[in-house]
Backbone as JSON, one array per atom type, in Angstrom:
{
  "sequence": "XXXXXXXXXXXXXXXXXXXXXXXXXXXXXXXXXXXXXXXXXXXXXXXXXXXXXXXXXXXXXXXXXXXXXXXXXXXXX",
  "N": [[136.9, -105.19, 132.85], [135.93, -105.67, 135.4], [134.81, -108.31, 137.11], [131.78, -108.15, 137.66], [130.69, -108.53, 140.4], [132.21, -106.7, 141.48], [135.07, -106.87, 141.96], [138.47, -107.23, 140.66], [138.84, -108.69, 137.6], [141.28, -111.49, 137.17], [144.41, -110.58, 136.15], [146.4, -111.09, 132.8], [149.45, -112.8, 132.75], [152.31, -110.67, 131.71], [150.14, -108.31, 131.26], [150.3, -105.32, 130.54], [149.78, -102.17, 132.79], [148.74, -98.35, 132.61], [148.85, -96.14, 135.42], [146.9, -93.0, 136.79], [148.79, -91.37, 137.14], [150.94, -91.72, 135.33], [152.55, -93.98, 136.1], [154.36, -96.64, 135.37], [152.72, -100.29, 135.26], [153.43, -103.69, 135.49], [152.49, -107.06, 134.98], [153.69, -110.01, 136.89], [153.4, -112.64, 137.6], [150.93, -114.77, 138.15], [149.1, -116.43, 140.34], [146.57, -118.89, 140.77], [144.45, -119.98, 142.99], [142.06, -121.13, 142.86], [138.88, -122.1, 141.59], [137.1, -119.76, 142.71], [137.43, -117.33, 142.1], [139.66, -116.2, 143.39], [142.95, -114.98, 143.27], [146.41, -114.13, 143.39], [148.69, -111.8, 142.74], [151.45, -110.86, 141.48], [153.12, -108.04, 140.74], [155.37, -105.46, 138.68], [156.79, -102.3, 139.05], [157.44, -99.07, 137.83], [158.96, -95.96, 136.75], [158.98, -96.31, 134.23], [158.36, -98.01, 131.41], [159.73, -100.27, 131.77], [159.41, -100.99, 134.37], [160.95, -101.16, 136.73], [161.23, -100.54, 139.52], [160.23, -101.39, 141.84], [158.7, -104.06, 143.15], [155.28, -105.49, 143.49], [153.28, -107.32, 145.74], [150.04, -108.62, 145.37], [146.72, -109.49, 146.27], [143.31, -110.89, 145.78], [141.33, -108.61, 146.59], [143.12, -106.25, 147.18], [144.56, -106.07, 144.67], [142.55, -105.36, 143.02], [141.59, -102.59, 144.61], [144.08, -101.08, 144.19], [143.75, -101.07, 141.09], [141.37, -99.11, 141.02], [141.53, -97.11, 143.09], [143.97, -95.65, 141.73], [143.72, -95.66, 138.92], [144.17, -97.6, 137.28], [144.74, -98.58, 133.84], [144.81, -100.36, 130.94], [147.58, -100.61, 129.29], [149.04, -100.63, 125.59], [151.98, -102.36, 124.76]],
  "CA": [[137.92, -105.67, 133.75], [135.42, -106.41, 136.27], [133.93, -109.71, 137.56], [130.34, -108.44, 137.93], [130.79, -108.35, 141.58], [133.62, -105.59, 142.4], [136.48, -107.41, 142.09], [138.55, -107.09, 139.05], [139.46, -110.0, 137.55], [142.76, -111.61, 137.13], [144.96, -109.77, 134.76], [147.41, -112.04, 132.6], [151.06, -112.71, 132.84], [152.94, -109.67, 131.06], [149.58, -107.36, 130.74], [151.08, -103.69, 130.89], [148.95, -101.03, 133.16], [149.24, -97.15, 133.23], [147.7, -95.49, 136.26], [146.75, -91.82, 136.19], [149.76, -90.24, 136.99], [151.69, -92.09, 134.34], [153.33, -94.71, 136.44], [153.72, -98.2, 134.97], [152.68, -101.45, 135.96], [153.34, -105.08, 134.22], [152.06, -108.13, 135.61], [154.97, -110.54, 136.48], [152.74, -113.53, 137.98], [149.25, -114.52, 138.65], [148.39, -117.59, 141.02], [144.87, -118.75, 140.79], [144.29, -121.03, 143.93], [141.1, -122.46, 143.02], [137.86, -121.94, 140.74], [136.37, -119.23, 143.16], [137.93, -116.51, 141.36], [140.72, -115.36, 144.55], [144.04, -114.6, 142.65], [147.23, -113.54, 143.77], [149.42, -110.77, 141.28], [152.59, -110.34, 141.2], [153.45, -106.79, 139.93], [156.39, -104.69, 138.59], [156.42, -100.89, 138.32], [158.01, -97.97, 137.62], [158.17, -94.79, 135.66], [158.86, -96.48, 132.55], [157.55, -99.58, 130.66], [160.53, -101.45, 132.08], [158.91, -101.43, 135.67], [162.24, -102.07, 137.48], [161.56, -99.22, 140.56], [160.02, -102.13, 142.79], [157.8, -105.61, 143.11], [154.56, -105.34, 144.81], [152.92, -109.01, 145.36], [148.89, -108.6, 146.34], [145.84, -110.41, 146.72], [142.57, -110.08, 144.74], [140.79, -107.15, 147.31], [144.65, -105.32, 146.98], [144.59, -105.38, 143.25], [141.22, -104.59, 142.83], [141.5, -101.45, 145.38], [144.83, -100.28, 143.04], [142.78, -100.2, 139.94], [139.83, -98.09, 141.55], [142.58, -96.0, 143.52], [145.2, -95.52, 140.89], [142.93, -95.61, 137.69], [144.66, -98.55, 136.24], [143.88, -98.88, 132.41], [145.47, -102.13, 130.55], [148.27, -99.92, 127.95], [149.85, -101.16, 124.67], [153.24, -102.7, 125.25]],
  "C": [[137.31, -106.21, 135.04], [134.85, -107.7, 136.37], [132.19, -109.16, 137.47], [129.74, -108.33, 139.36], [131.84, -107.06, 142.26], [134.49, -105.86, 142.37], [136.87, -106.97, 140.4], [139.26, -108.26, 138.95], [140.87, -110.39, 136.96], [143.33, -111.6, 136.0], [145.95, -111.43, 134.4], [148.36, -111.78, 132.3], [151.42, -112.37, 131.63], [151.79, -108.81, 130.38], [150.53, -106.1, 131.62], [149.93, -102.59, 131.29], [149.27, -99.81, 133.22], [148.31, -96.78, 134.15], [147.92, -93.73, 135.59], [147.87, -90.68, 136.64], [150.95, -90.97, 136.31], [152.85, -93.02, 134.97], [153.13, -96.11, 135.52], [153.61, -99.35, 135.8], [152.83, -102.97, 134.99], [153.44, -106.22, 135.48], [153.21, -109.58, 135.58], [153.99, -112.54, 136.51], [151.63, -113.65, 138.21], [149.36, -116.03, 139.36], [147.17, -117.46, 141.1], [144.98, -120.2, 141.41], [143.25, -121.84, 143.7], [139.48, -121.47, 141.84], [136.79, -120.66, 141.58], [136.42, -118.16, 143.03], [139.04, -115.52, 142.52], [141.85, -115.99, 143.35], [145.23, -113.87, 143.71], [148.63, -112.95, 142.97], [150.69, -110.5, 142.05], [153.16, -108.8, 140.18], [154.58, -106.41, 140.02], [155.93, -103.28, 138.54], [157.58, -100.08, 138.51], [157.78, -96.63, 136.83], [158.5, -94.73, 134.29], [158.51, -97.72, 132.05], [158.91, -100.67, 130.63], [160.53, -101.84, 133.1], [160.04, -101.95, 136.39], [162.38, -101.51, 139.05], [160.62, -100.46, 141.52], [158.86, -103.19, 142.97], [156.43, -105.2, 144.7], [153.2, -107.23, 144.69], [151.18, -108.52, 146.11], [147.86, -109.5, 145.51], [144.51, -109.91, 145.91], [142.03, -108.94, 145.42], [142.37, -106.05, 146.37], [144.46, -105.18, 145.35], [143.29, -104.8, 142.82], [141.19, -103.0, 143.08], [142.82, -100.59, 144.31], [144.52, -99.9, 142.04], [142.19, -99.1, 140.33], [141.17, -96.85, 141.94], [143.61, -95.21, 142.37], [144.72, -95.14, 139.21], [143.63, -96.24, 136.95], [143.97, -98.59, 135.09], [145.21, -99.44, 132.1], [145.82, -100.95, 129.19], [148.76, -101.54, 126.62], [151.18, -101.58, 125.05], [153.33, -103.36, 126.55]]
}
């Protein structure tokens, strides 16, 4: 999931994440401004794989730091 550098690279529109306390996450949007690998994610989440409990919009550092923090891993569904 990483770049090679620290960043993680940009998930694609409708991958499904669980972190480690069993929240979900599903990817609503991705903008990719330019070939230098900066992204900007659009996320859903909640505490079920219909992510409806609130929209969080961040930047590639911000999603990066949620993986690492959160222990995002890319679920089934």
């Amino acid at each position: 999931m990483n770049d090679g550098m620290g960043w993680v690279r940009a998930p694609d529109v409708g991958q499904h994440f669980t972190d480690e306390a069993g929240n979900h996450w599903r990817v609503r949007d991705v903008i990719k401004p330019g070939a230098d690998g900066h992204y900007i994610v659009r996320l859903s989440y909640g505490k079920n794989q219909d992510c409806m409990d609130g929209i969080s919009v961040l930047a590639r550092a911000e999603f990066s730091a949620l993986c690492r923090e959160k222990g995002l891993r890319v679920s089934a569904g």
